[in-house]
N, C-alpha and C positions, 0 to 999 in steps of 0.2 A: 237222090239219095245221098245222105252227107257220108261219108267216109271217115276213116280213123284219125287218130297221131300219125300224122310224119316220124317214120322212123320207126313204127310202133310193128310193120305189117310182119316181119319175121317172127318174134316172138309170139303174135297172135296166131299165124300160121302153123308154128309148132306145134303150139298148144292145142289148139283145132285139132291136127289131123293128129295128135295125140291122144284125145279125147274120143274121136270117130276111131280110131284101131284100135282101142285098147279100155274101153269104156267101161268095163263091170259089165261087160257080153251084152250091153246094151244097144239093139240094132237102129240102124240109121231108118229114122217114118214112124219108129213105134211110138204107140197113144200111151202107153202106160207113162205115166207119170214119174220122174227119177224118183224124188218127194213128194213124201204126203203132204197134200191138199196143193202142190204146185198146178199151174195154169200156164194151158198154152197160149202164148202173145205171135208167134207168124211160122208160120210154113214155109223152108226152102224147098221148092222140089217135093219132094218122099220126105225131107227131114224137118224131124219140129223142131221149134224153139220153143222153149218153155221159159219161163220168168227165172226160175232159177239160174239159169244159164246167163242173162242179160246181167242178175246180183250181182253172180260169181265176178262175170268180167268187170264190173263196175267196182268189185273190192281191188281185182287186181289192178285198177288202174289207179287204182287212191282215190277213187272220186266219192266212196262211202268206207265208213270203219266195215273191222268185224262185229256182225251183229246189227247194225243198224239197218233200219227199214228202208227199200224202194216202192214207193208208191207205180203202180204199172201206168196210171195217168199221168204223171210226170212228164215234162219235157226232156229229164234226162235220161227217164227210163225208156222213151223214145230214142233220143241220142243211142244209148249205147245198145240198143234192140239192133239199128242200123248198122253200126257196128258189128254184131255179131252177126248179122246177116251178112255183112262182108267177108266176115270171117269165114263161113261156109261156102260160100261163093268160091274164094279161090283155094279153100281144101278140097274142095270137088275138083277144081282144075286141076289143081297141085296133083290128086291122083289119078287124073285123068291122062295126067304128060308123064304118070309114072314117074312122079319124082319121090314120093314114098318108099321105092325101091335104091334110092339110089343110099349108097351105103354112111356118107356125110347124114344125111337127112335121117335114116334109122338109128344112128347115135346120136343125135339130137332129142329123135323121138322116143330112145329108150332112156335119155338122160331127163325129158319133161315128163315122162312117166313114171320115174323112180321117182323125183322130187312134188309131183302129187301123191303118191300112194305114202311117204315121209310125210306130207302134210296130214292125210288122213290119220296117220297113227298119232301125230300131235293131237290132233284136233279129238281122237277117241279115250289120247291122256287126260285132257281137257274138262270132257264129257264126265268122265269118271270120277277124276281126281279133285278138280278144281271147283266143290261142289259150295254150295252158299253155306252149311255146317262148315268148310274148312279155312273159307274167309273168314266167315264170322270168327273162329276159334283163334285165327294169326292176329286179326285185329285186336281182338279180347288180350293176349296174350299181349302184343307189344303194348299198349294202354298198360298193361302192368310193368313193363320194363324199362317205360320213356318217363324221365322227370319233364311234370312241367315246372317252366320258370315265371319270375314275376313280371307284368309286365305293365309299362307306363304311360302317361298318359301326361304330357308337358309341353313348355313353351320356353324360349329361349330369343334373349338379346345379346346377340355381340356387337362388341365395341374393339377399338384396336387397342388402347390401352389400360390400363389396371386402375387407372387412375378416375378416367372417363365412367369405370364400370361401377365404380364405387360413388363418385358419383350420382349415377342410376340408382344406385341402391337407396341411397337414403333418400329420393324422392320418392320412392315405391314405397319405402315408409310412413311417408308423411301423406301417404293417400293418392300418389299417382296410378293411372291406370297402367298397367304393366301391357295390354295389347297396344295401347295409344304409345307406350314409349318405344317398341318393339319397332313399330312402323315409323317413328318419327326416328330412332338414331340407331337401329340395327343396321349392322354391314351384311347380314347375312340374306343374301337374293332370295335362298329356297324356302326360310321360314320369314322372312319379315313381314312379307302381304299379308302373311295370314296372321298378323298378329302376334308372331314366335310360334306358332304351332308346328310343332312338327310332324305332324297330319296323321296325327292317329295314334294308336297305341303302337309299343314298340319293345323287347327284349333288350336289356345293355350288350349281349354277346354281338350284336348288329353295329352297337355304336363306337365314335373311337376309345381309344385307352383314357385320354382325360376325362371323359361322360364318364366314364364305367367307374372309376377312383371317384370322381363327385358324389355319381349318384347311388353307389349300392348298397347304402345305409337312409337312402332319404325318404321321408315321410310324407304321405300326402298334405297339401298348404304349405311345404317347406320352400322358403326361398336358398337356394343353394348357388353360393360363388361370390366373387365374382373366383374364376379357377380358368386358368392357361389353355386355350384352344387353337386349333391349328387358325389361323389367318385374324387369331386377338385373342380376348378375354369375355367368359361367358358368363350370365346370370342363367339360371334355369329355375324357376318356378314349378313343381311336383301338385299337377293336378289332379291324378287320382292312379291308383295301383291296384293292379288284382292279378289274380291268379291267370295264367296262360290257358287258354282255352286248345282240349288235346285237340285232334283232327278228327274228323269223322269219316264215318263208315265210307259213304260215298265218298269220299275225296280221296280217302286212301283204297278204295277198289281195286281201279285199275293197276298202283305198284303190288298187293298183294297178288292179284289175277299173276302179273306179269311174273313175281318170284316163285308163287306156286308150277304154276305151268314149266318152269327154267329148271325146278327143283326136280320133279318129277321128269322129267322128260332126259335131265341128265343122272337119275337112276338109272333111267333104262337102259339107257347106253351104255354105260358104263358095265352090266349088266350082259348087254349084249356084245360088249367089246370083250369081255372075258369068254365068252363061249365064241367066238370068231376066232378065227386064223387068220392075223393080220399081218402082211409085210411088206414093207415102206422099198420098194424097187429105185429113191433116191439114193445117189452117193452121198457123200458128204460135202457139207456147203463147202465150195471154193470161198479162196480169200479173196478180197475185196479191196485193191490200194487205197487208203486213205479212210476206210470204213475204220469207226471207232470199235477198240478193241476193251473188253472185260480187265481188272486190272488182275493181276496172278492170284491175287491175295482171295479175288471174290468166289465166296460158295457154290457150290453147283445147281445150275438153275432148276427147280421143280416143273416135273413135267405138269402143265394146265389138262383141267378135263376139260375133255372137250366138248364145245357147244355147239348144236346143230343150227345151220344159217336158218333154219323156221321159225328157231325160236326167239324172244326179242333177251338181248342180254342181261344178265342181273345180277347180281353176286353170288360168290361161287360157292358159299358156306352154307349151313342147313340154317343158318337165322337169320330171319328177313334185315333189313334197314327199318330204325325205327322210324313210324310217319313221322314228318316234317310238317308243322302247322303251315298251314298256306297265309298270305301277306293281310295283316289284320287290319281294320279299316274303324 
């Protein structure tokens, strides 16, 4: 039987015998199924394991996202079935030696309890909130709030002096080939093999300060320069121009999923921080020798709302980040 991660067997442990005492009063050998349409994969003892259970651990261990499929044929869903058969193995022990009772171990197990049952309420904000009408609508929405920019498509020859570059120029005139001259007297390593390409389309906001003064007026066919670049003097040639292509739906998903889900779940809170009675039993930070001090002059710092460790972090305002087109090719 293969065994866990080194290292891993306490957290598992908790978990376990967190899950057996405190399950949603679901008894240890029961057939009924946690989920609909789940399947039972092995029997410890009186206790099933069901496929659910092998996912679950398999998310917690990073070995799949949330949401993604475990195949029950799988090698790894074998892997971590073992696994959780270990897992049950020594929670039976565990409360066999009575260590369930020991008072270390029931605050552990009320501390992995409270931080599942936080997961479920994430996961039911989720369910509700994060519905494919409210991605679609943040998407739709920032598609109106994001400029696109224009974006290029060129070739470039450097040379070390001005003189050399002009030079270049007026052969490129007279009919030389501007890839053949690129590879024959470009200093530039990342674009000369290719000719001067500089592989792909590309935004001026990415290029340095001299690109951007050359080119933000240049037209497709323009040969432009020779102009001051860092390690010489460049020609740039303006192959062709268009419009910035926005991002799409699937590629901005996951950041939307991620700020919806941040949005909602720090309502709630926040929400529920108002109807709590809550009292911070810290004194006040001691001073620190040599720790950097605020200077007198600076504002008083705004208290952060707070974000819960379940959720993954986002910005803290109601308006998402506009998508970011991913690297153009």
């Amino acid at each position: 039987m293969k065994t866990a991660r080194p290292g891993a067997w306490g957290v598992m442990l908790a978990a376990c015998l967190a899950l057996s005492l405190a399950a949603c009063g679901q008894k240890a050998g029961s057939e009924k199924p946690p989920e609909a349409g789940d399947t039972a994969v092995a029997r410890v003892d009186s206790d099933v394991v069901w496929a659910s259970d092998v996912k679950r651990e398999a998310i917690a261990q990073g070995l799949i996202g949330e949401g993604e499929p475990l195949d029950i044929s799988s090698d790894l869903f074998r892997r971590v079935m073992e696994e959780v058969v270990d897992q049950r193995l020594l929670a039976a022990e565990a409360v066999r030696q009575k260590l369930d009772k020991n008072p270390v171990a029931q605050q552990r197990l009320e501390a992995a309890r409270q931080r599942i049952l936080a997961d479920m309420v994430v996961e039911g904000v989720v369910e509700k909130k994060v519905t494919e009408n409210a991605i679609r609508g943040l998407y739709q929405e920032q598609l109106r709030l994001s400029r696109q920019s224009e974006e290029l498509k060129a070739r470039q020859i450097v040379v070390a002096t001005q003189a050399q570059a002009e030079e270049i120029k007026k052969l490129l005139a007279a009919g030389a080939s501007f890839e053949a001259m690129a590879m024959e007297r470009s200093t530039d390593a990342a674009t000369r093999f290719g000719g001067g390409d500089f592989g792909g389309y590309f935004t001026l906001d990415v290029m340095p300060e001299g690109y951007v003064a050359a080119l933000k007026d240049a037209k497709t066919g323009d040969l432009i320069g020779p102009f001051a670049v860092e390690g010489g003097w460049a020609l740039v040639r303006v192959e062709d121009k268009r419009q910035e292509a926005a991002i799409t739906l699937e590629a901005a998903r996951p950041q939307i999923v991620r700020f919806l889900t941040y949005d909602e779940v720090r309502e709630l809170l926040e929400n529920l921080r108002a109807k709590a009675k809550i009292e911070s039993l810290l004194g006040k930070p001691q001073d620190v020798p040599g720790a950097p001090r605020e200077p007198a002059s600076a504002p008083p710092a705004a208290a952060p709302a707070p974000a819960p460790a379940v959720v993954p972090t986002a910005p803290a305002g109601k308006a998402a980040p506009a998508p970011t087109a991913p690297a153009k090719k």
